[in-house]
C-alpha positions as YAML, in Angstrom:
chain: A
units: angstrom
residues:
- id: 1
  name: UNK
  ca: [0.00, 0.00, 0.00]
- id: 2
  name: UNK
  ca: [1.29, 3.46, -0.97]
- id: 3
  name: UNK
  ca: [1.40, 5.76, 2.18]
- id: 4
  name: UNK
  ca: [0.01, 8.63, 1.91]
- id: 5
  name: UNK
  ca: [2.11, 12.26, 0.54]
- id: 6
  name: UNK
  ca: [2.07, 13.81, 3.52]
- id: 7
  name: UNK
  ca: [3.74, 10.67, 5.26]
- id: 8
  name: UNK
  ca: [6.35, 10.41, 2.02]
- id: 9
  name: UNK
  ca: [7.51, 13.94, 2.99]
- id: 10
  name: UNK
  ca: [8.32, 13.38, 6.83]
- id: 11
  name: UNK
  ca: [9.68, 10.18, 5.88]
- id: 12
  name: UNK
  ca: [12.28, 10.82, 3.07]
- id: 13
  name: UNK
  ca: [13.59, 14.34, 4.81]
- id: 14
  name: UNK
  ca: [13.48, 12.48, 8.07]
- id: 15
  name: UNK
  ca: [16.07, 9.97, 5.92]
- id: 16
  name: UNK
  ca: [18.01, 12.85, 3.95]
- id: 17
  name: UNK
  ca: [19.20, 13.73, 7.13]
- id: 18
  name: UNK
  ca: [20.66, 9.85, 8.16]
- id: 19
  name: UNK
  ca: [23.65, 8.23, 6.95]
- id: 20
  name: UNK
  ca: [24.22, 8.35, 3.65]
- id: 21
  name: UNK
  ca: [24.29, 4.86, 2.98]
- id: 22
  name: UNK
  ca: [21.10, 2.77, 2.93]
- id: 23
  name: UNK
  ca: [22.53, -0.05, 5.75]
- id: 24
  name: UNK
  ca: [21.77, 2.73, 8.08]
- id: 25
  name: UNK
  ca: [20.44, 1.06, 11.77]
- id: 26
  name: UNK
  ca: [16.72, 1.16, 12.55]
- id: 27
  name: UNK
  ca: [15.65, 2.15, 8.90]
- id: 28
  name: UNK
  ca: [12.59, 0.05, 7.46]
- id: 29
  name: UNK
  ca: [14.37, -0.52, 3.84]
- id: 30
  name: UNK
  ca: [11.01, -1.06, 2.03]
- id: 31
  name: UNK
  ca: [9.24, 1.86, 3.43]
- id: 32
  name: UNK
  ca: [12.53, 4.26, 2.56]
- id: 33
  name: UNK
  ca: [12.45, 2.86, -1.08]
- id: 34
  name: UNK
  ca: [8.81, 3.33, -1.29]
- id: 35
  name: UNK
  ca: [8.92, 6.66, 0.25]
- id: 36
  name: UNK
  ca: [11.82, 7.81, -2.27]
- id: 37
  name: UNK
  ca: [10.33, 6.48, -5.02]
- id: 38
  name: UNK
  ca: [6.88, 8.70, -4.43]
- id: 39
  name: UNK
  ca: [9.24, 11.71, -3.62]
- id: 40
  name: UNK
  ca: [10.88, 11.18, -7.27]
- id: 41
  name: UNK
  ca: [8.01, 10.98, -9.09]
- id: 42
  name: UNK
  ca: [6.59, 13.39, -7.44]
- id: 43
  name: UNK
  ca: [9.76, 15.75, -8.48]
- id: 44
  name: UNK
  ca: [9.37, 14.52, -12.10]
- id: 45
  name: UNK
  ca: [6.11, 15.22, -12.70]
- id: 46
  name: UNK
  ca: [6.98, 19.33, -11.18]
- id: 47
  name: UNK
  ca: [10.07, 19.26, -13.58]
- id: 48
  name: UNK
  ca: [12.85, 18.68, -10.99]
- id: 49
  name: UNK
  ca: [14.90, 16.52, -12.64]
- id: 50
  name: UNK
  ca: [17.67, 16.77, -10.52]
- id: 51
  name: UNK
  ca: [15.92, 16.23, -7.08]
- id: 52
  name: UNK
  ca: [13.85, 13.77, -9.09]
- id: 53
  name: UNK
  ca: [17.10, 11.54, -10.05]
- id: 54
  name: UNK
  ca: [18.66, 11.66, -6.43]
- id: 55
  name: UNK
  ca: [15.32, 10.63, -4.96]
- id: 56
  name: UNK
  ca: [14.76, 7.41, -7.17]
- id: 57
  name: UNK
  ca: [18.61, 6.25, -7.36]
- id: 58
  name: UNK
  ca: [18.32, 6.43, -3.79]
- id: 59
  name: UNK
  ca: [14.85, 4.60, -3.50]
- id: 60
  name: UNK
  ca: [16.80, 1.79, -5.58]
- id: 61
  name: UNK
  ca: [19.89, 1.78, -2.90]
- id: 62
  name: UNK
  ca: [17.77, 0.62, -0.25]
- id: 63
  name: UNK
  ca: [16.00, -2.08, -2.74]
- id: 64
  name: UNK
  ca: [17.61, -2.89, -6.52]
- id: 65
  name: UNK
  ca: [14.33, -4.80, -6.87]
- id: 66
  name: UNK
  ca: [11.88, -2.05, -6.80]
- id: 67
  name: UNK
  ca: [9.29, -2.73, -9.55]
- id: 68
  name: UNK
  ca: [8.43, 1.46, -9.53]
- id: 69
  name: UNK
  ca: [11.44, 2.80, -8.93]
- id: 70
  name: UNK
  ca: [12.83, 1.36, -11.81]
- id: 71
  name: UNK
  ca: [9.77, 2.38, -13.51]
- id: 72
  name: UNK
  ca: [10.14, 6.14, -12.84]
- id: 73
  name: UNK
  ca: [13.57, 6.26, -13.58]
- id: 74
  name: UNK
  ca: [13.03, 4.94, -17.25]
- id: 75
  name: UNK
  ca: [10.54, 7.86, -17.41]
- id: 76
  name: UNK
  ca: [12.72, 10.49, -16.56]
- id: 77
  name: UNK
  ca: [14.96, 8.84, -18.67]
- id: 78
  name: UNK
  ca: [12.63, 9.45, -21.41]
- id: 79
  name: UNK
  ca: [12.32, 12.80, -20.45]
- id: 80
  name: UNK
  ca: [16.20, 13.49, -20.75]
- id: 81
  name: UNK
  ca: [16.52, 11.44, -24.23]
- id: 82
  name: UNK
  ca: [18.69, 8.54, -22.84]
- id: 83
  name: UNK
  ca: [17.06, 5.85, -24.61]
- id: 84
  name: UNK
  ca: [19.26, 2.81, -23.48]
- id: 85
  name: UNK
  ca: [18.83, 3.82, -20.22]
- id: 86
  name: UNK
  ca: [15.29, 4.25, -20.05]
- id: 87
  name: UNK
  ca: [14.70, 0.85, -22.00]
- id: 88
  name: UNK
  ca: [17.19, -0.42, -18.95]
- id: 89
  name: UNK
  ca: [15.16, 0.51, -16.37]
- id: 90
  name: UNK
  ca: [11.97, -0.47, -17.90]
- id: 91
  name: UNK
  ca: [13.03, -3.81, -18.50]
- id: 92
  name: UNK
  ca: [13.93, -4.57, -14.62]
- id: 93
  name: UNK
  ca: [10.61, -2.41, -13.71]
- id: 94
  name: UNK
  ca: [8.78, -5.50, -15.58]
- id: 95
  name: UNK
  ca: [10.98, -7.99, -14.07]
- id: 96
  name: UNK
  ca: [10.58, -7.01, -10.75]
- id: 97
  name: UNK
  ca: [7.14, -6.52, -10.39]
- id: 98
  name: UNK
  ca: [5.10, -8.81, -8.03]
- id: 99
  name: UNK
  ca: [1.74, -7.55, -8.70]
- id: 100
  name: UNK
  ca: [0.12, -6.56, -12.39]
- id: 101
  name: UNK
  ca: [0.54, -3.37, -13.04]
- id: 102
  name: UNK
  ca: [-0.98, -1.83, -15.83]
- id: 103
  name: UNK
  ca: [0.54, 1.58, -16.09]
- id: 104
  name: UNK
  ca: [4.10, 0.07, -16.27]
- id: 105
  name: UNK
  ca: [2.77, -2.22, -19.53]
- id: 106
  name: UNK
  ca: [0.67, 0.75, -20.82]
- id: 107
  name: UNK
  ca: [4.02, 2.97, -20.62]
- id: 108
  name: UNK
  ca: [6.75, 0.54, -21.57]
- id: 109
  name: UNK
  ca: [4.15, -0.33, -24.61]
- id: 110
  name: UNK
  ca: [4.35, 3.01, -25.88]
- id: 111
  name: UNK
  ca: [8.22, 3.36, -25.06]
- id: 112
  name: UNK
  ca: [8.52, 0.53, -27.58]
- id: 113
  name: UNK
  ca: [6.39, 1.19, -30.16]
- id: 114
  name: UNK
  ca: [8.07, 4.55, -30.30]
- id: 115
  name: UNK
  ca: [11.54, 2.93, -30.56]
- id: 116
  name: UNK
  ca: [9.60, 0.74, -33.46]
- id: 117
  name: UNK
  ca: [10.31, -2.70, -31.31]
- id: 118
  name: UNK
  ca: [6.13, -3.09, -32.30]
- id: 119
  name: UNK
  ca: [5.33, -6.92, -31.75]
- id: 120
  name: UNK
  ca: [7.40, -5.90, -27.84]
- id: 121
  name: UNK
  ca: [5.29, -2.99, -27.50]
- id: 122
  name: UNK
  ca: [2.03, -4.97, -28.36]
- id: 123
  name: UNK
  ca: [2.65, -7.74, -26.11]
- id: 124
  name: UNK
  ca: [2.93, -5.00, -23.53]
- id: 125
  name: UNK
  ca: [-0.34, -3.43, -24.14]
- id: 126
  name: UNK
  ca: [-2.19, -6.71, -24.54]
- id: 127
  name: UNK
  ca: [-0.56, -7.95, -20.68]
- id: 128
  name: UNK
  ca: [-2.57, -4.48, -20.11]
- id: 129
  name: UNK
  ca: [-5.88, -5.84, -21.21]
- id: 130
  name: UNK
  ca: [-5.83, -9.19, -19.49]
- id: 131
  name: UNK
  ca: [-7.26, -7.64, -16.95]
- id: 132
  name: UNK
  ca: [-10.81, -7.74, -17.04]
- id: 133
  name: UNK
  ca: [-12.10, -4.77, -14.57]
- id: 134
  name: UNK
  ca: [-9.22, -1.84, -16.20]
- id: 135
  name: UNK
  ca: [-11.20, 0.92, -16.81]
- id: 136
  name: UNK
  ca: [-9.80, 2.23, -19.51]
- id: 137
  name: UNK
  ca: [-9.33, -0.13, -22.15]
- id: 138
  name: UNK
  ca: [-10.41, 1.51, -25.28]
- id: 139
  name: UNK
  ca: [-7.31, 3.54, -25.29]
- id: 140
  name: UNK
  ca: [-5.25, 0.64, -24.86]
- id: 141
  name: UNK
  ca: [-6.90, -0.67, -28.08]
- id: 142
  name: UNK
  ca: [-6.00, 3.19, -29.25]
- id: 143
  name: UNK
  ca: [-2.31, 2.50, -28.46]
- id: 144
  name: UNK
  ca: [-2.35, -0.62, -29.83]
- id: 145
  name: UNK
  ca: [-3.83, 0.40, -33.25]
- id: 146
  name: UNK
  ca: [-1.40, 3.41, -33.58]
- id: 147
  name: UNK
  ca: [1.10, 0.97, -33.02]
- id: 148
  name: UNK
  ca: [0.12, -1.19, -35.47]
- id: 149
  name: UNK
  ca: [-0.29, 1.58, -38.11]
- id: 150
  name: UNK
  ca: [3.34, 2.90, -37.27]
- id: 151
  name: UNK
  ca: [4.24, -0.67, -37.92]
- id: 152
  name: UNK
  ca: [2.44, -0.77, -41.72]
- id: 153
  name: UNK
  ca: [0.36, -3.35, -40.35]
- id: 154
  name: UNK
  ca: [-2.85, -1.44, -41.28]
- id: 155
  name: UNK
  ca: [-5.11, -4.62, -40.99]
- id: 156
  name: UNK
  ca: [-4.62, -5.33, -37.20]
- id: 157
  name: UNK
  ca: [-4.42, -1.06, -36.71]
- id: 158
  name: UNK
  ca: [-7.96, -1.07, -38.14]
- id: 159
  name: UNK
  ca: [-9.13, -4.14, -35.97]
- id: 160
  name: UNK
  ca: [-7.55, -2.66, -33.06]
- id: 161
  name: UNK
  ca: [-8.81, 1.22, -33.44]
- id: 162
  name: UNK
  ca: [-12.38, -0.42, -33.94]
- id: 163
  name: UNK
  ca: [-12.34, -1.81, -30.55]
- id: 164
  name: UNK
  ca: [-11.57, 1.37, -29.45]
- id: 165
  name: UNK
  ca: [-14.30, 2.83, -31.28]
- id: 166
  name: UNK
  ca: [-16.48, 0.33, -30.45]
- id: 167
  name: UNK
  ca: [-15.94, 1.14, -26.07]
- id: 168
  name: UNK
  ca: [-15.57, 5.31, -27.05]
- id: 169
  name: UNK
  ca: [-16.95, 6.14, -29.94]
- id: 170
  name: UNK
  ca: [-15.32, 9.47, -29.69]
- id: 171
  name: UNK
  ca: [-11.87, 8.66, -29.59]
- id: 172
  name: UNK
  ca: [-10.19, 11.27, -31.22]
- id: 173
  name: UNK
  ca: [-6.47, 9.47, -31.67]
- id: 174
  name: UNK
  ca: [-8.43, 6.55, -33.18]
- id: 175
  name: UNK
  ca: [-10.85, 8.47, -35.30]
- id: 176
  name: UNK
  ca: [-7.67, 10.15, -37.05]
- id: 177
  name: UNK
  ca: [-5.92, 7.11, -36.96]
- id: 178
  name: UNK
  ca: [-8.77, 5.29, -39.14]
- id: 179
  name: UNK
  ca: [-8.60, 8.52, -41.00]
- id: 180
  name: UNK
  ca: [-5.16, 8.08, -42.42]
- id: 181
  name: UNK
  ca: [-5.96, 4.29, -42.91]
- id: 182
  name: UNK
  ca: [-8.69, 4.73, -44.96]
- id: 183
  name: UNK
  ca: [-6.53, 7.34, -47.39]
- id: 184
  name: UNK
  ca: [-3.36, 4.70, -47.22]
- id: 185
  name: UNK
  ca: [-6.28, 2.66, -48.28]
- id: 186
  name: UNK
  ca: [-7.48, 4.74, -51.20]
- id: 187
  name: UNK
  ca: [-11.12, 4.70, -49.63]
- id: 188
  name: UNK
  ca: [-11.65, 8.30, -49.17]
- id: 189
  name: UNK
  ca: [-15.01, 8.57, -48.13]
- id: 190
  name: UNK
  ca: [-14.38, 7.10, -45.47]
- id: 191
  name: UNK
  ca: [-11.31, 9.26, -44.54]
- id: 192
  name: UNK
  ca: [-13.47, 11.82, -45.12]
- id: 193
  name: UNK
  ca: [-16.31, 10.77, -42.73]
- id: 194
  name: UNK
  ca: [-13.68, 9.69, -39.90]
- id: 195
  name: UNK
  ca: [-12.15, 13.23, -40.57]
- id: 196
  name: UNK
  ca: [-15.80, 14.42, -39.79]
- id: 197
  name: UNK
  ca: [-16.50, 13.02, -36.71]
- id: 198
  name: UNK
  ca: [-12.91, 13.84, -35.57]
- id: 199
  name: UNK
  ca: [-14.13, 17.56, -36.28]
- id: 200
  name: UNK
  ca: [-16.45, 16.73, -33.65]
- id: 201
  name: UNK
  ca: [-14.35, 15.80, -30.87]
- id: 202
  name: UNK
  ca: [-11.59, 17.70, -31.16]
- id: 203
  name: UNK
  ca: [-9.56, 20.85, -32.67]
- id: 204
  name: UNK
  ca: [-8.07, 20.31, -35.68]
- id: 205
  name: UNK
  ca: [-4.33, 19.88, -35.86]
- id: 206
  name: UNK
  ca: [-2.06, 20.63, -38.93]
- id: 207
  name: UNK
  ca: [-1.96, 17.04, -39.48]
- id: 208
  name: UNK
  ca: [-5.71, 16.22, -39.39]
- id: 209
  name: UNK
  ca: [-6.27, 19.38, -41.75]
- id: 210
  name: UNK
  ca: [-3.28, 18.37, -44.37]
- id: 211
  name: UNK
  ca: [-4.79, 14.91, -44.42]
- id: 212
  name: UNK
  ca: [-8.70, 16.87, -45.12]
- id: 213
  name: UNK
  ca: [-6.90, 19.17, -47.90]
- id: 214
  name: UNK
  ca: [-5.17, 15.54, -49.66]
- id: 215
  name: UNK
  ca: [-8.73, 13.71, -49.33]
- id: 216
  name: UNK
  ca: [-10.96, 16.35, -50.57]
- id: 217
  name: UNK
  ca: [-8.09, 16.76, -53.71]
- id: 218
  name: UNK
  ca: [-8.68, 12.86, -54.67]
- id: 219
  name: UNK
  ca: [-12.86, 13.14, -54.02]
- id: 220
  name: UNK
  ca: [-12.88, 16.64, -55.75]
- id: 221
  name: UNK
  ca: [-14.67, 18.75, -53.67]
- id: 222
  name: UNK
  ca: [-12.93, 22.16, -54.11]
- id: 223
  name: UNK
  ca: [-14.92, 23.79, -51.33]
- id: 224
  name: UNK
  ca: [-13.84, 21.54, -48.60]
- id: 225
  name: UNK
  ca: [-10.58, 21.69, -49.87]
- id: 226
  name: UNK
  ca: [-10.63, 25.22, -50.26]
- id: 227
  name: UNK
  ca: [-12.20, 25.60, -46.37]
- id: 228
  name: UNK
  ca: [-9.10, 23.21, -44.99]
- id: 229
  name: UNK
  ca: [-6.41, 25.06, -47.13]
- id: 230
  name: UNK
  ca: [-7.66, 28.18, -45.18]
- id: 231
  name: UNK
  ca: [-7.46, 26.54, -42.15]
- id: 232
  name: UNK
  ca: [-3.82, 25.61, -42.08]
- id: 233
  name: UNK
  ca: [-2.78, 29.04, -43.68]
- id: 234
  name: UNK
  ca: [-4.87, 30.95, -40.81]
- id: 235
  name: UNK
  ca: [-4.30, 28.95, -37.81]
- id: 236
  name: UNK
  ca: [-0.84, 27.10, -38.63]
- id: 237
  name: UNK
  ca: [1.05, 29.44, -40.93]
- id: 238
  name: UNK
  ca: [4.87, 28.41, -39.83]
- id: 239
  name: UNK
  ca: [3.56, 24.63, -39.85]
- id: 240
  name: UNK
  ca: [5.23, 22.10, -42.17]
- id: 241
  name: UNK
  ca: [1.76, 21.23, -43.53]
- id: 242
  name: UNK
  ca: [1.09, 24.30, -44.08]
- id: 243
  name: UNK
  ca: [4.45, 24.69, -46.42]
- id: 244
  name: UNK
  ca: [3.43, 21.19, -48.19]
- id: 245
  name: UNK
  ca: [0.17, 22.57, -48.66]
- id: 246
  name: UNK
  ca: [1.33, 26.01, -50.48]
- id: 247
  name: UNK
  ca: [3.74, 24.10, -52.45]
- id: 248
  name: UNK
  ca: [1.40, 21.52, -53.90]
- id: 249
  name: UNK
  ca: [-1.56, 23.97, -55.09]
...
């Protein structure tokens, strides 16, 4: 059981002001690594790196094993750009854990994927779905179809990003997703609807309207294409789109 933030505090500055090595007398390891591994997230996730770092190498002195510790650290890692390291750390954050955790899978999923290790980051999303009560499991179908689609596997993306549509039918990651599908596809009416109801759930990005402007080119509809074209000039003028865009009229 995590203890609560107000106990983390007392506890790790009642222990930054100990020994400095973790064999310290009358110190309850597991608690101190626990406690330090709160305190380093917490850091991360306020943008103190460097507090963040000294809190979670020092939640891993007082236990190597420490399923979130590791975890954290391969997400600051992330955050700094150190790739091997991060992969390091999520690797032992998997193969220390002694209770499901489906954050850790969710997030090492996407780490792979993004490093395009795809079949390693699906396995990690689908360890994410075997369990039956997570209550959010149309956007691990989301992840796992934009996976898939980064992979050129468009078959199991589209299988995938209908699940997710299936549990939220607004999903707007998915709804693009099937988007750009359906144009790789060459069936651009339905780009064009899933472009729709993306309209619908969220703000248009330079990507969604560069993918409207190439659609509405290969179904002909000048107005649309005129009415995205304006879009990206008005709203996204310094975007790479936008340059694509102005050079292909």
């Amino acid at each position: 059981m995590k203890l609560p933030l107000i106990l983390l505090v007392v506890m790790v500055f009642g222990l930054a002001g100990c020994a400095s090595s973790p064999d310290m007398r009358g110190v309850d390891k597991a608690q101190a690594a626990d406690a330090n591994a709160e305190l380093g997230l917490r850091y991360m996730l306020q943008g103190d790196n460097q507090l963040a770092m000294e809190k979670l190498q020092r939640a891993l002195e007082f236990d190597s094993r420490h399923s979130s510790a590791h975890h954290y650290t391969a997400e600051l890692y992330r955050r700094l750009d150190r790739m091997s390291d991060a992969d390091r750390h999520f690797a032992l954050a998997v193969r220390h854990l002694k209770e499901p955790d489906a954050t850790l899978h969710n997030n090492y999923g996407g780490f792979l994927c993004s490093r395009g290790r795809y079949d390693e980051g699906e396995a990690q999303f689908l360890k994410v779905l075997e369990n039956p009560v997570y209550p959010f499991p149309d956007q691990v179908y989301e992840n796992l179809g934009l996976c898939m689609e980064d992979k050129g596997d468009y078959a199991k993306a589209e299988a995938y990003l209908r699940q997710a549509l299936n549990r939220n039918p607004r999903a707007p990651q998915a709804l693009l997703g099937m988007a750009r599908i359906s144009f790789a596809q060459e069936n651009y009416l339905s780009s064009r609807a899933y472009l729709q109801r993306y309209r619908d759930v969220a703000a248009h990005t330079p990507e969604s309207l560069w993918l409207g402007v190439r659609t509405e080119r290969m179904l002909g509809d000048r107005n649309a294409l005129a009415s995205y074209g304006l879009n990206l000039r008005r709203n996204f003028p310094d975007a790479e789109e936008t340059r694509l865009y102005l050079e292909s009229r």
